[in-house]
Backbone bond lengths (Angstrom), bond angles and torsions (degrees), N, CA, C in turn:
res aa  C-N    CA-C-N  psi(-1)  N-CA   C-N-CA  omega(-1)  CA-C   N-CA-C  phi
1 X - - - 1.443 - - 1.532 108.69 -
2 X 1.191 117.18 132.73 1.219 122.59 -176.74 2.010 109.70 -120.62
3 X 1.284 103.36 138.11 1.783 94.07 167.99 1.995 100.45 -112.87
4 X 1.059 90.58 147.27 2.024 100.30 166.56 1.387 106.45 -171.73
5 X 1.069 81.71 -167.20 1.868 93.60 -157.52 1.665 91.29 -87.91
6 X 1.470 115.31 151.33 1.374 112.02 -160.85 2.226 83.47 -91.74
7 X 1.454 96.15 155.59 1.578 113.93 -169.56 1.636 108.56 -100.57
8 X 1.002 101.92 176.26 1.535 102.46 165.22 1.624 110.62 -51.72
9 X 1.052 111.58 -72.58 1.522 136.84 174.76 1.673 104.66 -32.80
10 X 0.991 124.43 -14.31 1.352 129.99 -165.22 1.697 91.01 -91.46
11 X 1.458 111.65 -61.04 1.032 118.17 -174.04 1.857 143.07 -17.30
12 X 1.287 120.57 -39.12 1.475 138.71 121.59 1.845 122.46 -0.51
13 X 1.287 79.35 -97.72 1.502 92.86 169.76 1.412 125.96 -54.60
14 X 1.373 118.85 -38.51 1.461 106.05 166.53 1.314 120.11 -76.63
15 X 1.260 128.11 -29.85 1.209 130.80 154.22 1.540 121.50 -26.74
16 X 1.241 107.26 -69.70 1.046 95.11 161.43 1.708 154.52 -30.57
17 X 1.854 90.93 -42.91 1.231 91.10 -173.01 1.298 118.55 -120.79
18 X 1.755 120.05 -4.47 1.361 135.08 160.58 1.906 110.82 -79.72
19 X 1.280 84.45 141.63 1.960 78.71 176.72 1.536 96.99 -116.14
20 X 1.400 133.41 67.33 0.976 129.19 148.27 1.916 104.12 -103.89
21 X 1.757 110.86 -177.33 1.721 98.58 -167.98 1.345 89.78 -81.88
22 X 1.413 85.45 173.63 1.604 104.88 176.08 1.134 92.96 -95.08
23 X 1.495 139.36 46.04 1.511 118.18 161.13 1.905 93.21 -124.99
24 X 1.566 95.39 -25.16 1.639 89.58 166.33 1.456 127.80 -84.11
25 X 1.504 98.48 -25.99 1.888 103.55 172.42 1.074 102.34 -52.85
26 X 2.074 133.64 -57.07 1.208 109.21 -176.51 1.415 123.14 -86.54
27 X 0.623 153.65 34.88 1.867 179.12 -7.96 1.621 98.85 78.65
28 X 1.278 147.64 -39.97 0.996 149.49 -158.88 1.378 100.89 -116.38
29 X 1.475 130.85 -44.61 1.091 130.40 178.94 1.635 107.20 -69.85
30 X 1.221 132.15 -27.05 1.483 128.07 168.65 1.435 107.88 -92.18
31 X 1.308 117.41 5.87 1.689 107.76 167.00 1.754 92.89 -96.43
32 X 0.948 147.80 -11.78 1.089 168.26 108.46 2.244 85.50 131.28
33 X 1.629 88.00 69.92 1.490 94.50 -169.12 1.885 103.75 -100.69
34 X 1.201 107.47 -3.67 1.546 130.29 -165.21 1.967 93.11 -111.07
35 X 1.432 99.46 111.42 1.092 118.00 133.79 1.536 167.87 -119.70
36 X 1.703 121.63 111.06 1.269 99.03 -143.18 1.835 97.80 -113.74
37 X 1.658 87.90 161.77 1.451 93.80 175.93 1.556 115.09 -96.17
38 X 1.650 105.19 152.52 1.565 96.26 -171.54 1.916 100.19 -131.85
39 X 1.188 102.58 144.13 1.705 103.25 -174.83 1.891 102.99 -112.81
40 X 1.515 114.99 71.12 1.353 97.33 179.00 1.191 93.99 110.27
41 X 1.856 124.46 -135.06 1.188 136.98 167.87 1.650 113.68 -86.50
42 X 1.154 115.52 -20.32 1.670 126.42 173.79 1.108 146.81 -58.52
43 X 1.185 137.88 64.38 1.417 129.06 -170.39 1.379 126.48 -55.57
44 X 1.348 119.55 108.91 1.743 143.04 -154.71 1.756 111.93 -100.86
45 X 1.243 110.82 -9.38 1.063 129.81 -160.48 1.542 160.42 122.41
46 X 1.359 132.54 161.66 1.689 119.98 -154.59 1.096 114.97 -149.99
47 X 1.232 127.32 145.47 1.313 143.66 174.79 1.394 113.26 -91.92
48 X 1.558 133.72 131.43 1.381 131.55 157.53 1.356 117.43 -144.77
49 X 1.759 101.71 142.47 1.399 121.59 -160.60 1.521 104.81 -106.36
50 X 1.606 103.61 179.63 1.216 104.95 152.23 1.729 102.31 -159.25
51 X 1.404 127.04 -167.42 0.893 144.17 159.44 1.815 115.13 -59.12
52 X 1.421 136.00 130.88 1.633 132.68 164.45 2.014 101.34 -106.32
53 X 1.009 112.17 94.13 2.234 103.69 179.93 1.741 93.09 93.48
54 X 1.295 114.76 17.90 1.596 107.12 175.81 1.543 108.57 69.93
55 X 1.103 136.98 -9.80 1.155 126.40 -172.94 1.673 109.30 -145.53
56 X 1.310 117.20 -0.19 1.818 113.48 151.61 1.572 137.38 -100.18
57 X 1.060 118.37 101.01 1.581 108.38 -162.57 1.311 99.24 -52.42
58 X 1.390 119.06 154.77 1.420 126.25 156.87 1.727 106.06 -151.91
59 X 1.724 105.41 143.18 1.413 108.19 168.55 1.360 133.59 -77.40
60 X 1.462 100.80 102.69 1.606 94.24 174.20 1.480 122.14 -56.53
61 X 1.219 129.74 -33.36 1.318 130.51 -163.84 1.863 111.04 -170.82
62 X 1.079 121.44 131.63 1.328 147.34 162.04 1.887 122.46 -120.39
63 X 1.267 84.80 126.00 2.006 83.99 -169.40 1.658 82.24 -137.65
64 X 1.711 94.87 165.33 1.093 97.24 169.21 1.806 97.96 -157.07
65 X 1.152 127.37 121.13 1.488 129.16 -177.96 1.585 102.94 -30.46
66 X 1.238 122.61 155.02 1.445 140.37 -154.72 1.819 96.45 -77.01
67 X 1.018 86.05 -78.55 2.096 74.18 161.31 1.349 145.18 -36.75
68 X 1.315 88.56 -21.36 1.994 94.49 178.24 1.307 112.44 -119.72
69 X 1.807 104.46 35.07 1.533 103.44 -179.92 1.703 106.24 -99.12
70 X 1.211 109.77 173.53 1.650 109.62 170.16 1.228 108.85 35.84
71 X 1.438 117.34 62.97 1.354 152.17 125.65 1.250 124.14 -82.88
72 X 1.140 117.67 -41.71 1.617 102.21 -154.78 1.302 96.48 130.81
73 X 1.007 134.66 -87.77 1.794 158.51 -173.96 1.512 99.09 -3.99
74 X 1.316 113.22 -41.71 1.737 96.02 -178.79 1.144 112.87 -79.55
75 X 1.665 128.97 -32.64 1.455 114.69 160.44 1.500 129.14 -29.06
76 X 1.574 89.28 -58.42 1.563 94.78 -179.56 1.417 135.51 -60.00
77 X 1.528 104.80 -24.18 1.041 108.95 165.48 1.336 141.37 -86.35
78 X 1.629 109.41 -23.12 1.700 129.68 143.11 1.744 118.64 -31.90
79 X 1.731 97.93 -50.03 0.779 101.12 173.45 1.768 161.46 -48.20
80 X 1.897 78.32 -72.41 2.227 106.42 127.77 1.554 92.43 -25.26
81 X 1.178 110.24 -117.03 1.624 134.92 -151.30 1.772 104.87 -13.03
82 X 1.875 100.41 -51.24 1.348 94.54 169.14 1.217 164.22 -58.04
83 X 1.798 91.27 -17.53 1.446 117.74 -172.71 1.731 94.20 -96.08
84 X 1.615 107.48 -50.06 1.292 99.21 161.09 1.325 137.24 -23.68
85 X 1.506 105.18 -45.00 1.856 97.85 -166.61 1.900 89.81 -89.65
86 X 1.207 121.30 -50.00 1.267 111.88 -176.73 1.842 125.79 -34.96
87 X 1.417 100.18 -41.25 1.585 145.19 172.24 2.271 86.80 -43.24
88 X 1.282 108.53 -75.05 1.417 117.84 173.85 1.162 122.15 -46.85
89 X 1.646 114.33 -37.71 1.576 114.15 -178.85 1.418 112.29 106.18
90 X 1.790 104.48 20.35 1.442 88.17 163.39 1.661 108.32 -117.20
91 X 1.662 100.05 149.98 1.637 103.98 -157.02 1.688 110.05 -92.92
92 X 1.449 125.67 1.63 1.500 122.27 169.99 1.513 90.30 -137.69
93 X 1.697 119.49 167.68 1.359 150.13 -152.21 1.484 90.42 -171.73
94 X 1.650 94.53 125.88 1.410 120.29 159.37 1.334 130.32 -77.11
95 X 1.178 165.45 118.78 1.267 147.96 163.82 1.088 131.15 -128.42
């Protein structure tokens, strides 16, 4: 299992399964505010943030395909995300 920042190439597939526009998916995907998890060649699911006052991250949304739920996997990826923003230098996270 791998987590990263979702790519151009990603773009497709989340489309699919996020209902925000596709003019903000890629707007978000080059703020590189979309992170998705990958199992292998599979994309299982993603996390995406944004700014709360411009300067608090908070998660808008975490999904994970119906099969790869209640694992664990969203911890981990809460997790990532968290160390991530700390990693940037910001000192509270919304969730």
């Amino acid at each position: 299992m791998v987590i990263r920042y979702a790519e151009t190439a990603d773009h497709l597939w989340l489309k699919q399964h996020d209902n925000i526009s596709e003019e903000i998916l890629k707007i978000k995907i080059g703020l590189k505010e979309i992170y998705v998890v990958q199992d292998g060649c599979e994309l299982i699911g993603w996390l995406r943030y944004n700014l709360f006052w411009d300067s608090i991250p908070f998660i808008n949304l975490i999904f994970f395909l119906e099969e790869h739920r209640r694992k664990g996997i969203g911890k981990k990826l809460v997790h990532f995300w968290e160390n991530e923003m700390k990693e940037k230098g910001y000192l509270n996270v919304l969730t």
